[in-house]
LOVEXPA-619745 format. One record per atom (N, C-alpha, C): atom name; x, y, z; residue number from 1. Coordinates in Angstrom, 1 decimal, m for minus. Each point is the difference from the previous one (the first is absolute). Layout:
N
<node><a>CA</a><x>X</x><y>Y</y><z>Z</z><k>NUM</k></node>
...
This chain:
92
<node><a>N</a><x>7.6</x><y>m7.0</y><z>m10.1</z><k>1</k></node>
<node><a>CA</a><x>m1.2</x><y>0.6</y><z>0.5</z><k>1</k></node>
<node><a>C</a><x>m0.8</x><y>m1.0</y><z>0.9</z><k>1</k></node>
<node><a>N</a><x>m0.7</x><y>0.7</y><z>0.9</z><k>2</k></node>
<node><a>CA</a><x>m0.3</x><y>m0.7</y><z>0.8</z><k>2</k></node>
<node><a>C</a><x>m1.6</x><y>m0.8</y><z>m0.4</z><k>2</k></node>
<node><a>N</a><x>m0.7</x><y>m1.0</y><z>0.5</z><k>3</k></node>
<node><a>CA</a><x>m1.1</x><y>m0.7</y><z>m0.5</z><k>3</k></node>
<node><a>C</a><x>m1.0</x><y>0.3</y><z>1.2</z><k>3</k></node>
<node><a>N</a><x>m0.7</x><y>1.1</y><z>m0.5</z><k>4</k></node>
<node><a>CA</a><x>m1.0</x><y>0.5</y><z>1.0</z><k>4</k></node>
<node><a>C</a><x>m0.9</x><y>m1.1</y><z>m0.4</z><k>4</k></node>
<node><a>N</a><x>m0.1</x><y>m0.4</y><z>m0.7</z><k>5</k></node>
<node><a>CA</a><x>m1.6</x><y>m1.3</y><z>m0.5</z><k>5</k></node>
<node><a>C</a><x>m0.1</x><y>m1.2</y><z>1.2</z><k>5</k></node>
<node><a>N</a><x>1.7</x><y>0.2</y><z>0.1</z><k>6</k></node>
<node><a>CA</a><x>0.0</x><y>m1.2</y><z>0.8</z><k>6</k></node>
<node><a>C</a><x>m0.1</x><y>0.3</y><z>1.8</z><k>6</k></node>
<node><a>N</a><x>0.2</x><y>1.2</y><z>m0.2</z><k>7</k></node>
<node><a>CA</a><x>0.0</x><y>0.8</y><z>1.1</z><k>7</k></node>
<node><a>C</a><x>m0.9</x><y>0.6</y><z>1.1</z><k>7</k></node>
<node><a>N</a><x>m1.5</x><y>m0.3</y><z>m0.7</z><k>8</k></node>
<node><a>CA</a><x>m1.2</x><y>0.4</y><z>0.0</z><k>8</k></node>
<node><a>C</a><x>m0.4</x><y>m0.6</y><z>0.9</z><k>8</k></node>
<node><a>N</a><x>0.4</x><y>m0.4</y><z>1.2</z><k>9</k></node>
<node><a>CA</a><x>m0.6</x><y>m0.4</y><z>1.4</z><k>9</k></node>
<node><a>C</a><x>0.5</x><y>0.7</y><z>1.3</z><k>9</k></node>
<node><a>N</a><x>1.4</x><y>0.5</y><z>m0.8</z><k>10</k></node>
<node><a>CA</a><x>1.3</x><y>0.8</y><z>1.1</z><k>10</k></node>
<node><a>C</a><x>m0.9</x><y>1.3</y><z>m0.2</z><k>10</k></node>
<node><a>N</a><x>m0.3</x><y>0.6</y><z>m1.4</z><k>11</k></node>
<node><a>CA</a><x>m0.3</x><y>0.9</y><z>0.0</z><k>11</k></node>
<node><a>C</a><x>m1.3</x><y>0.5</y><z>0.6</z><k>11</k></node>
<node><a>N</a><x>m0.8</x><y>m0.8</y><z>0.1</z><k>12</k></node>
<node><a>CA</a><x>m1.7</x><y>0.2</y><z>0.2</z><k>12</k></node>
<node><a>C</a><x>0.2</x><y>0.1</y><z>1.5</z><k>12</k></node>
<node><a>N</a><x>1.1</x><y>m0.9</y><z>0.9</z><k>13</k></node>
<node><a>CA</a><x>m0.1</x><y>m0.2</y><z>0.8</z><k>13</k></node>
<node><a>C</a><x>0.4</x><y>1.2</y><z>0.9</z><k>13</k></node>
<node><a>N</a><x>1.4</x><y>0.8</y><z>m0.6</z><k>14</k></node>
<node><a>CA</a><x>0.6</x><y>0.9</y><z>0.6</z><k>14</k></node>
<node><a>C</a><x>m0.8</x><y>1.7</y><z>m0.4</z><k>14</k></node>
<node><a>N</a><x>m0.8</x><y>m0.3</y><z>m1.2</z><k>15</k></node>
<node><a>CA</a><x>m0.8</x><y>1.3</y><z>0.2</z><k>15</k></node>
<node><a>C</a><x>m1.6</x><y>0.0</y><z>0.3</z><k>15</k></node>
<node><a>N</a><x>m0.6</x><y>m1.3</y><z>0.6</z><k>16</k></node>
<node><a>CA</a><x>m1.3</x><y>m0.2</y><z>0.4</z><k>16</k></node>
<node><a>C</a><x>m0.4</x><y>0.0</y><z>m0.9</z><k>16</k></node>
<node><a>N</a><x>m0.5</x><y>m0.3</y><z>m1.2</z><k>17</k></node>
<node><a>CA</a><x>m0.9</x><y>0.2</y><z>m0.8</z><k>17</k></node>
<node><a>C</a><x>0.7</x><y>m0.9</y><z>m1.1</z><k>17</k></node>
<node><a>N</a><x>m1.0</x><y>m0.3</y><z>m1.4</z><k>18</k></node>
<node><a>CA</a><x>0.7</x><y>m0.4</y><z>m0.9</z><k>18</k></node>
<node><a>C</a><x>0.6</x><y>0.5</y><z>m1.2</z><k>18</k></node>
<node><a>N</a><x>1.2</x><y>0.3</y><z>m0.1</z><k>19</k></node>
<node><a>CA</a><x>0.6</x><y>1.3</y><z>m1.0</z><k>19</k></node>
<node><a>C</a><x>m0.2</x><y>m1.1</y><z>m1.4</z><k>19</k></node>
<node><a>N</a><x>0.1</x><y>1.2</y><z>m1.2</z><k>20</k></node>
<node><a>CA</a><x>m0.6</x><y>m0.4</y><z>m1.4</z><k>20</k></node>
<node><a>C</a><x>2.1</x><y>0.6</y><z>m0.5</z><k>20</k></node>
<node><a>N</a><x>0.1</x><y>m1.2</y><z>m0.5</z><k>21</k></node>
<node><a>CA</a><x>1.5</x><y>m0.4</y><z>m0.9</z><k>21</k></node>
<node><a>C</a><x>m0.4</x><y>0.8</y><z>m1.6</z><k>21</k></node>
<node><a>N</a><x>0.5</x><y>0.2</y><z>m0.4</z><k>22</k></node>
<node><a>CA</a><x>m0.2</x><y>0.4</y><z>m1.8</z><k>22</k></node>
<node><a>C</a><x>1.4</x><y>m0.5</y><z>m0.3</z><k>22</k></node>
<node><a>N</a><x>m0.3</x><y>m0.6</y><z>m1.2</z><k>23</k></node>
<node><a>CA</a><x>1.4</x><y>m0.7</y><z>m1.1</z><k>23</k></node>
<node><a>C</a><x>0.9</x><y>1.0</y><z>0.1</z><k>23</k></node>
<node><a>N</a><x>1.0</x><y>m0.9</y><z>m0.2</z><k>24</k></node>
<node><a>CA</a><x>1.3</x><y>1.0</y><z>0.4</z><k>24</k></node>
<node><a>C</a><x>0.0</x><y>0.9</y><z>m1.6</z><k>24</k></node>
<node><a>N</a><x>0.2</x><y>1.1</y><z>m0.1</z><k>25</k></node>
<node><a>CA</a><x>0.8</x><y>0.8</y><z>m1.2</z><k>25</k></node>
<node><a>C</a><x>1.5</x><y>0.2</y><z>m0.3</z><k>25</k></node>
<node><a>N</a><x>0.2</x><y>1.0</y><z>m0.4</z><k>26</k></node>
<node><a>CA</a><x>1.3</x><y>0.9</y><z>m0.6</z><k>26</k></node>
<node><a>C</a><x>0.5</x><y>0.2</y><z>1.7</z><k>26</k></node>
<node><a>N</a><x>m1.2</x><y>0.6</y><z>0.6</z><k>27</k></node>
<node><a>CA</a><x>0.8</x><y>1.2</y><z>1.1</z><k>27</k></node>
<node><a>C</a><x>m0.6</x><y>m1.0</y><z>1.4</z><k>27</k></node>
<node><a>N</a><x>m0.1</x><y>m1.2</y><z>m0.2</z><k>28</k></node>
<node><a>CA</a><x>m0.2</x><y>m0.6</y><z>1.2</z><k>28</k></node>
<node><a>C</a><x>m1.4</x><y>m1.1</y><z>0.2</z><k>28</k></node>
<node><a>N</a><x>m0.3</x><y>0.2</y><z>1.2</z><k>29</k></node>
<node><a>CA</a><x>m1.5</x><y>m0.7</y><z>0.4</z><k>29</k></node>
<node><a>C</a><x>m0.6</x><y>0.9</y><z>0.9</z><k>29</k></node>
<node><a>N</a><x>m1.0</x><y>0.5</y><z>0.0</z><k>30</k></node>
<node><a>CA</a><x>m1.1</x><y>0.4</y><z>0.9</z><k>30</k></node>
<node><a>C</a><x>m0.7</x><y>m0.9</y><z>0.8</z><k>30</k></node>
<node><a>N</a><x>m0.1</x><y>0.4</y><z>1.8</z><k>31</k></node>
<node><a>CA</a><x>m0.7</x><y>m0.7</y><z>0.9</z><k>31</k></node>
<node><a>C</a><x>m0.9</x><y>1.4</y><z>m0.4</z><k>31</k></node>
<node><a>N</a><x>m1.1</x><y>m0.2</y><z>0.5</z><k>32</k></node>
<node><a>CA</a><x>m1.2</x><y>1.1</y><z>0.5</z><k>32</k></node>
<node><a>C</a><x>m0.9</x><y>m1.0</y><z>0.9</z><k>32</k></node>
<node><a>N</a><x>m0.9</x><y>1.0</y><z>0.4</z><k>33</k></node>
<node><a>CA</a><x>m1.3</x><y>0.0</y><z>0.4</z><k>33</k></node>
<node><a>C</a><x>m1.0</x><y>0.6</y><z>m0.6</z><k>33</k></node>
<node><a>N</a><x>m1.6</x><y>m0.7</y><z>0.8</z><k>34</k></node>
<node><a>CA</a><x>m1.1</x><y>1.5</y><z>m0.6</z><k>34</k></node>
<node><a>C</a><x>m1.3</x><y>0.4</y><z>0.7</z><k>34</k></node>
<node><a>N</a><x>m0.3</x><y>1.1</y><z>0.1</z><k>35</k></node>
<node><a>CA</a><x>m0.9</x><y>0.0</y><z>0.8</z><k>35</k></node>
<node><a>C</a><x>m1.1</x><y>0.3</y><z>m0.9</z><k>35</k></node>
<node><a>N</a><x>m1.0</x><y>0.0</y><z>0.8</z><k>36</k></node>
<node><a>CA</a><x>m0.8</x><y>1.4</y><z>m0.6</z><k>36</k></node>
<node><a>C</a><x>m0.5</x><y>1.1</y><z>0.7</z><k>36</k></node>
<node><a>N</a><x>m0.2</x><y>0.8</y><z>m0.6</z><k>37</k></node>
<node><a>CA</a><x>m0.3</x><y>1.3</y><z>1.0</z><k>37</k></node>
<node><a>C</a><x>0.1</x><y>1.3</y><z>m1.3</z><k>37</k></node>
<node><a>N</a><x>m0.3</x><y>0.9</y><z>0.3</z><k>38</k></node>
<node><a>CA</a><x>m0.3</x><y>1.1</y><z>m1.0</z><k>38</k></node>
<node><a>C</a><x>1.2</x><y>1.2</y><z>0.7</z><k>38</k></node>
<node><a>N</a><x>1.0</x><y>0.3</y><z>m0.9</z><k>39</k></node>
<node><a>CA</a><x>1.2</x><y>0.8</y><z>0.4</z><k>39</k></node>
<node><a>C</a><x>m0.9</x><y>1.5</y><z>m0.3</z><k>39</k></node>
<node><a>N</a><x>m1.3</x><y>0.3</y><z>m0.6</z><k>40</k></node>
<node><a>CA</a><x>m0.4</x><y>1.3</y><z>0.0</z><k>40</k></node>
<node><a>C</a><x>m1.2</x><y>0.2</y><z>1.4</z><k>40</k></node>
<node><a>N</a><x>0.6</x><y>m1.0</y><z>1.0</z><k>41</k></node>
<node><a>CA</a><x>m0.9</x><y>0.4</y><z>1.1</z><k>41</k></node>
<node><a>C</a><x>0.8</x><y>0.0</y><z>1.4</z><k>41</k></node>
<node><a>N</a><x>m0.1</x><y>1.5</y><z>m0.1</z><k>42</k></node>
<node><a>CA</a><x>0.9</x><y>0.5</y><z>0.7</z><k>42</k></node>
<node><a>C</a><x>m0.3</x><y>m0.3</y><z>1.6</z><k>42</k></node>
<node><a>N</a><x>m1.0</x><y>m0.2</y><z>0.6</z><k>43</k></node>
<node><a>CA</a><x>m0.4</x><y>m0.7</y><z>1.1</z><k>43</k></node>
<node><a>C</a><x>0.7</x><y>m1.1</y><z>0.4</z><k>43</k></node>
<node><a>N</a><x>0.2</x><y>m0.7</y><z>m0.9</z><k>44</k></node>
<node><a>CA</a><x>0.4</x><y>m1.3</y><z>0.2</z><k>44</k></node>
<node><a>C</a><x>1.4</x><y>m0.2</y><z>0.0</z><k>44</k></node>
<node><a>N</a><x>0.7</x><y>1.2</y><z>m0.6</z><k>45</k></node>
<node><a>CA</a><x>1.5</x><y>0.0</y><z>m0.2</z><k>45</k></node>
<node><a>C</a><x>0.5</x><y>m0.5</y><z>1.7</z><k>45</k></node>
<node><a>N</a><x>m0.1</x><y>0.3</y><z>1.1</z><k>46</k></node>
<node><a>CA</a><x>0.7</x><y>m0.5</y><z>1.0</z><k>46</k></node>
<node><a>C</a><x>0.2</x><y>m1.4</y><z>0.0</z><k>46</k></node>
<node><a>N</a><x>m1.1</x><y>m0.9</y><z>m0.3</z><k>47</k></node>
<node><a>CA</a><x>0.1</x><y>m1.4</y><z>0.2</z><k>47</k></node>
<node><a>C</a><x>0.8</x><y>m0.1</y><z>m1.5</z><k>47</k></node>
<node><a>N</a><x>m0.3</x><y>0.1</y><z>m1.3</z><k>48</k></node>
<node><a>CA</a><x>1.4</x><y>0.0</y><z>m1.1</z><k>48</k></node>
<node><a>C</a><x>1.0</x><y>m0.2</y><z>0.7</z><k>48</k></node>
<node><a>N</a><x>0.4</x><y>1.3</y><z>0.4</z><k>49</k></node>
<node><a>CA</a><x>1.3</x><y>0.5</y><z>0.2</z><k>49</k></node>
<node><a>C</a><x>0.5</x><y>m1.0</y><z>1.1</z><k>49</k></node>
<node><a>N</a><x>m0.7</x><y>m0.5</y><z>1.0</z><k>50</k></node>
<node><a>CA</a><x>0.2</x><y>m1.0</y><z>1.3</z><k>50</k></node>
<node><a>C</a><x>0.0</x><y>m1.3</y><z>m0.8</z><k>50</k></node>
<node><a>N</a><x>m0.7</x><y>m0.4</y><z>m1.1</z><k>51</k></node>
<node><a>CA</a><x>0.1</x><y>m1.3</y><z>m0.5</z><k>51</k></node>
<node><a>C</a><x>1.4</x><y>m0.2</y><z>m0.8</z><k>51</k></node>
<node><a>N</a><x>0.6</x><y>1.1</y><z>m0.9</z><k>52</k></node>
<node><a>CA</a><x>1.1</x><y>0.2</y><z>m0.7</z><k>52</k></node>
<node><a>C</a><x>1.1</x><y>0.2</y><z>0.9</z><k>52</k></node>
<node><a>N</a><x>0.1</x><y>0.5</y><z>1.2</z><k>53</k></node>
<node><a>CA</a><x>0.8</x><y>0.0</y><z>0.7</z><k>53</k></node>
<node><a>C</a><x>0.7</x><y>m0.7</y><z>0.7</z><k>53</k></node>
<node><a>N</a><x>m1.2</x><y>m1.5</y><z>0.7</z><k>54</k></node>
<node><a>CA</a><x>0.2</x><y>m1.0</y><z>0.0</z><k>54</k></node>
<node><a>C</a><x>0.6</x><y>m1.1</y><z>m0.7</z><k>54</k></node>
<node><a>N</a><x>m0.3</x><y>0.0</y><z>m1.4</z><k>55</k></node>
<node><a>CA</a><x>0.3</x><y>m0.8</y><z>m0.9</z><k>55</k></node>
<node><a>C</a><x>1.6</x><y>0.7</y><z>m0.4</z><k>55</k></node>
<node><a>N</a><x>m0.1</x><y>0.5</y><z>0.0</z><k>56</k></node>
<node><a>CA</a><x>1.6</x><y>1.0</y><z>m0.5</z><k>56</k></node>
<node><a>C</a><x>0.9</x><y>m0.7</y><z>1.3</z><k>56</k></node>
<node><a>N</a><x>m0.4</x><y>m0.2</y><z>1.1</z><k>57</k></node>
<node><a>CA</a><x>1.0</x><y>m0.3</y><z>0.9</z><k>57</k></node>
<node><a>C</a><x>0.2</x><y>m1.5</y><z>0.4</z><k>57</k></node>
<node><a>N</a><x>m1.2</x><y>m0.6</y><z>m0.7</z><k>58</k></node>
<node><a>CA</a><x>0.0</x><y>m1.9</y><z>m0.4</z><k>58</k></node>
<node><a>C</a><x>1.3</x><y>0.2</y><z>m1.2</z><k>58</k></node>
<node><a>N</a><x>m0.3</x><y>0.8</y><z>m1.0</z><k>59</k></node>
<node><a>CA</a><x>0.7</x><y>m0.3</y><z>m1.3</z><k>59</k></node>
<node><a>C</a><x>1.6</x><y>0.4</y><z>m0.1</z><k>59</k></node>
<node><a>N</a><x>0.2</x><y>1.0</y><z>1.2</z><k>60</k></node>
<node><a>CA</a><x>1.5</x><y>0.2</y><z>0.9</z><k>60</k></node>
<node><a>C</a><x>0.5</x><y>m1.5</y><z>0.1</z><k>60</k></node>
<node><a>N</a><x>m0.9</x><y>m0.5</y><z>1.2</z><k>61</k></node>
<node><a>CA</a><x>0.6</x><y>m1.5</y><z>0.4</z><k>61</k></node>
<node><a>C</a><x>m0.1</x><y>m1.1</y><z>m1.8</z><k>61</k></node>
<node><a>N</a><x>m0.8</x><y>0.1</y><z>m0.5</z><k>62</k></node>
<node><a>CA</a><x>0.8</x><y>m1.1</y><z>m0.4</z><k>62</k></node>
<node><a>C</a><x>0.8</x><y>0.6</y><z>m0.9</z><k>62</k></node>
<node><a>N</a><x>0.4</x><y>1.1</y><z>m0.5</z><k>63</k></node>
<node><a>CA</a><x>1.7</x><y>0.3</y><z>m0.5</z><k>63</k></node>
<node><a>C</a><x>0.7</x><y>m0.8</y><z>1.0</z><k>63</k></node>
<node><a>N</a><x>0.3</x><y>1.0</y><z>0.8</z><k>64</k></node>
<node><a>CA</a><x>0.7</x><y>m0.3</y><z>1.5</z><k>64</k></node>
<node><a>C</a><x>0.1</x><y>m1.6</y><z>0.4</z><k>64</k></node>
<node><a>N</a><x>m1.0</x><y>m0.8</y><z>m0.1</z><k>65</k></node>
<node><a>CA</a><x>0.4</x><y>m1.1</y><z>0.3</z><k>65</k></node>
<node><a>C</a><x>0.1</x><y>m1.4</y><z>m1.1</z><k>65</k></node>
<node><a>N</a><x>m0.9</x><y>0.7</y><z>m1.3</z><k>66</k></node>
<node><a>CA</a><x>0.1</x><y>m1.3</y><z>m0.9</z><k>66</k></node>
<node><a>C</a><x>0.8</x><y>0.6</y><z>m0.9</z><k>66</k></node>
<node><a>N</a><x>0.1</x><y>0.8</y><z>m0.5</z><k>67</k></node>
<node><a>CA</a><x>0.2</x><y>0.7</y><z>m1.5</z><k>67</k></node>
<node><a>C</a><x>1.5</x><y>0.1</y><z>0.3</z><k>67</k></node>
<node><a>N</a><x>1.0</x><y>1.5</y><z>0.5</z><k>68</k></node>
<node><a>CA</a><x>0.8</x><y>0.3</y><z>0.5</z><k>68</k></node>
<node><a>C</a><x>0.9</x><y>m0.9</y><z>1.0</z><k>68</k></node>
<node><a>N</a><x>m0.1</x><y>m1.1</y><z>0.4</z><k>69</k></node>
<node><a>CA</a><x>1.1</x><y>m1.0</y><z>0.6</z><k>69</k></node>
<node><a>C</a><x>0.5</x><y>m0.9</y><z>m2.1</z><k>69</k></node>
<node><a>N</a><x>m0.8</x><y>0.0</y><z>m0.8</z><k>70</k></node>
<node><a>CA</a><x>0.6</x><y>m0.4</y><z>m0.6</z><k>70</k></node>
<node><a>C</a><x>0.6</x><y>0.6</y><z>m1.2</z><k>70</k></node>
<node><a>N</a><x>m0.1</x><y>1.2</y><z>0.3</z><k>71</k></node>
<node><a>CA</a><x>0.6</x><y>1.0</y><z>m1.0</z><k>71</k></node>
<node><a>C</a><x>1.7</x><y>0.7</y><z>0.4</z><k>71</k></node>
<node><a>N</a><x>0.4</x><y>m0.1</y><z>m0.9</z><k>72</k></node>
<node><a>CA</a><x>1.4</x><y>0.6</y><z>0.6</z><k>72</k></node>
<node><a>C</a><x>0.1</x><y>1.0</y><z>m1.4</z><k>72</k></node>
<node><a>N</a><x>m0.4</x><y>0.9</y><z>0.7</z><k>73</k></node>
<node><a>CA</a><x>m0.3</x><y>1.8</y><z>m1.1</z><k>73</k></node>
<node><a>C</a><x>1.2</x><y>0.6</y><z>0.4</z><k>73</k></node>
<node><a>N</a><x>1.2</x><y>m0.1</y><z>m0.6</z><k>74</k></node>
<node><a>CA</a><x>1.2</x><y>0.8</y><z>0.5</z><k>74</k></node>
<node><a>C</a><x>1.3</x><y>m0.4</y><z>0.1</z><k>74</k></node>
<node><a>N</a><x>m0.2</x><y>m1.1</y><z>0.2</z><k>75</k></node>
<node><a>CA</a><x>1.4</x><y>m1.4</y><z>1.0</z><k>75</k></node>
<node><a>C</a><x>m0.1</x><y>m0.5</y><z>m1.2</z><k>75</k></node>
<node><a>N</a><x>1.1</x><y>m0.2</y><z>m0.4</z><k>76</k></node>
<node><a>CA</a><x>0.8</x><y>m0.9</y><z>m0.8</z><k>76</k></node>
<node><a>C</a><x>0.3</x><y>m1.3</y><z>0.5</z><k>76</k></node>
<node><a>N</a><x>0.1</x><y>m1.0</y><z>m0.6</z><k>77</k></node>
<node><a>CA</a><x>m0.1</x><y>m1.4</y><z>0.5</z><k>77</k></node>
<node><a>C</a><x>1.5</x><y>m0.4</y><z>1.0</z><k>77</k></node>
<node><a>N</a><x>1.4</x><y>1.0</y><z>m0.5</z><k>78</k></node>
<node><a>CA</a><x>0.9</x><y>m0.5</y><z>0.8</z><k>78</k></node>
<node><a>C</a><x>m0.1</x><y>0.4</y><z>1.6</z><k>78</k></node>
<node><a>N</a><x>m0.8</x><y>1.3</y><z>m0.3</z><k>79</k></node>
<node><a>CA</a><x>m0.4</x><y>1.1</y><z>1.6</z><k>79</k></node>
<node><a>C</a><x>m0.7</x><y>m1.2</y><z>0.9</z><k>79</k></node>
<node><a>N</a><x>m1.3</x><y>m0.6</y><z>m1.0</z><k>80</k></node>
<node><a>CA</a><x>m0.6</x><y>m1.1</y><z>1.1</z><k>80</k></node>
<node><a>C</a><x>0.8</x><y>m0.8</y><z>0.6</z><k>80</k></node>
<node><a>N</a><x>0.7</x><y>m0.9</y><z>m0.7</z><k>81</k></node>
<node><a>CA</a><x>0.9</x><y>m0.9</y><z>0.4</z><k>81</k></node>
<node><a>C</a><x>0.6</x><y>1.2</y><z>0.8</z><k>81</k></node>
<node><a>N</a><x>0.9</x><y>0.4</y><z>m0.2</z><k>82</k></node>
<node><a>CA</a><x>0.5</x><y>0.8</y><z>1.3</z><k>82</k></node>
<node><a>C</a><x>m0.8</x><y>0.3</y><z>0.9</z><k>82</k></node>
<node><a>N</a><x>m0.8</x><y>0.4</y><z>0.0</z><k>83</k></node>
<node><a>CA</a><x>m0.6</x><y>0.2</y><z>1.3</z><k>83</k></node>
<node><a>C</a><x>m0.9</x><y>m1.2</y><z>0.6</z><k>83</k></node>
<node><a>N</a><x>0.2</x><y>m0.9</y><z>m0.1</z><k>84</k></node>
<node><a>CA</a><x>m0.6</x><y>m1.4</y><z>0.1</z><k>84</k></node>
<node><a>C</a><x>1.0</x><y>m0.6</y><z>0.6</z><k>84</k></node>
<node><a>N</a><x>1.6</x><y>0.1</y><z>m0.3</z><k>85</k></node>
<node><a>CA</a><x>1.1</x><y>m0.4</y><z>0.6</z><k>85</k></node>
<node><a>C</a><x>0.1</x><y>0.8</y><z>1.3</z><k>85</k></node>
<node><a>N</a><x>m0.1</x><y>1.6</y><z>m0.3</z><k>86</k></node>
<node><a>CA</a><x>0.6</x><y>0.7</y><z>1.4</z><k>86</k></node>
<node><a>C</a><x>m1.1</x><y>m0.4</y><z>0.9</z><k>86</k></node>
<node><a>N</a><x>m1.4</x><y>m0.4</y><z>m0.2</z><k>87</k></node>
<node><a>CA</a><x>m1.4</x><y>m0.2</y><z>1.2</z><k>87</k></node>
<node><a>C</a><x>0.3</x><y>m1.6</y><z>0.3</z><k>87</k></node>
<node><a>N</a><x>0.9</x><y>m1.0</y><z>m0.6</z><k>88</k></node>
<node><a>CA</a><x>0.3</x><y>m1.4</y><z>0.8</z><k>88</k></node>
<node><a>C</a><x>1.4</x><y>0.1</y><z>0.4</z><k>88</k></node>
<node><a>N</a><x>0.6</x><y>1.1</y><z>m0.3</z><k>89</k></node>
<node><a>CA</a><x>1.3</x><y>0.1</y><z>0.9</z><k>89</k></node>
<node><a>C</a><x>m0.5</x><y>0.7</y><z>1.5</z><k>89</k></node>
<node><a>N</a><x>m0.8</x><y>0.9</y><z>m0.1</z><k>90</k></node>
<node><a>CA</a><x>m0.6</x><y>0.7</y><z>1.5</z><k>90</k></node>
<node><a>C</a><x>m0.6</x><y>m1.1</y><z>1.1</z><k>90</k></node>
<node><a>N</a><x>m0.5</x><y>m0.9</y><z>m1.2</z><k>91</k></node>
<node><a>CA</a><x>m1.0</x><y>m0.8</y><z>0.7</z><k>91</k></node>
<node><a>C</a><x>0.5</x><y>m1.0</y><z>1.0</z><k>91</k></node>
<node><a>N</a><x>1.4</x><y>m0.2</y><z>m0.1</z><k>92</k></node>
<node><a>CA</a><x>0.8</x><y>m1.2</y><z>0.3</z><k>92</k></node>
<node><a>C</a><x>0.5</x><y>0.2</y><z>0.9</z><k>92</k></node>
């Protein structure tokens, strides 16, 4: 698992702001955020929805660039090596 604790400058950095880590459990670790703002004011829902929308597409990138380069969800370890052999045989 990865060590978001330690991670906590890549992360702040790639979603602007400073994201809040919670201890890891059973089913993982939570990054979040928080705002404040009142979800029963319906006025205000455009800028919500513009702030959540935002942040949803910070928290894309860092799957995409911290989380997901070190996960191999699928691939079996001899697959990597294979395919780590056929990408320095291309390369040559």
């Amino acid at each position: 698992m990865l060590d978001f604790v330690n991670m906590q400058a890549k992360l702040d950095a790639v979603v602007g702001e400073h994201v809040r880590i919670s201890r890891e459990t059973n089913h993982g670790i939570w990054l979040w955020l928080k705002r404040s703002g009142d979800p029963d004011d319906r006025v205000d829902w455009p800028k919500q929805h513009a702030w959540l929308a935002q942040r949803m597409a910070k928290f894309a990138t860092v799957y995409r660039e911290l989380i997901a380069p070190t996960m191999h969800i699928g691939v079996r370890a001899e697959e990597q090596s294979d395919q780590g052999a056929d990408k320095s045989s291309s390369d040559a």
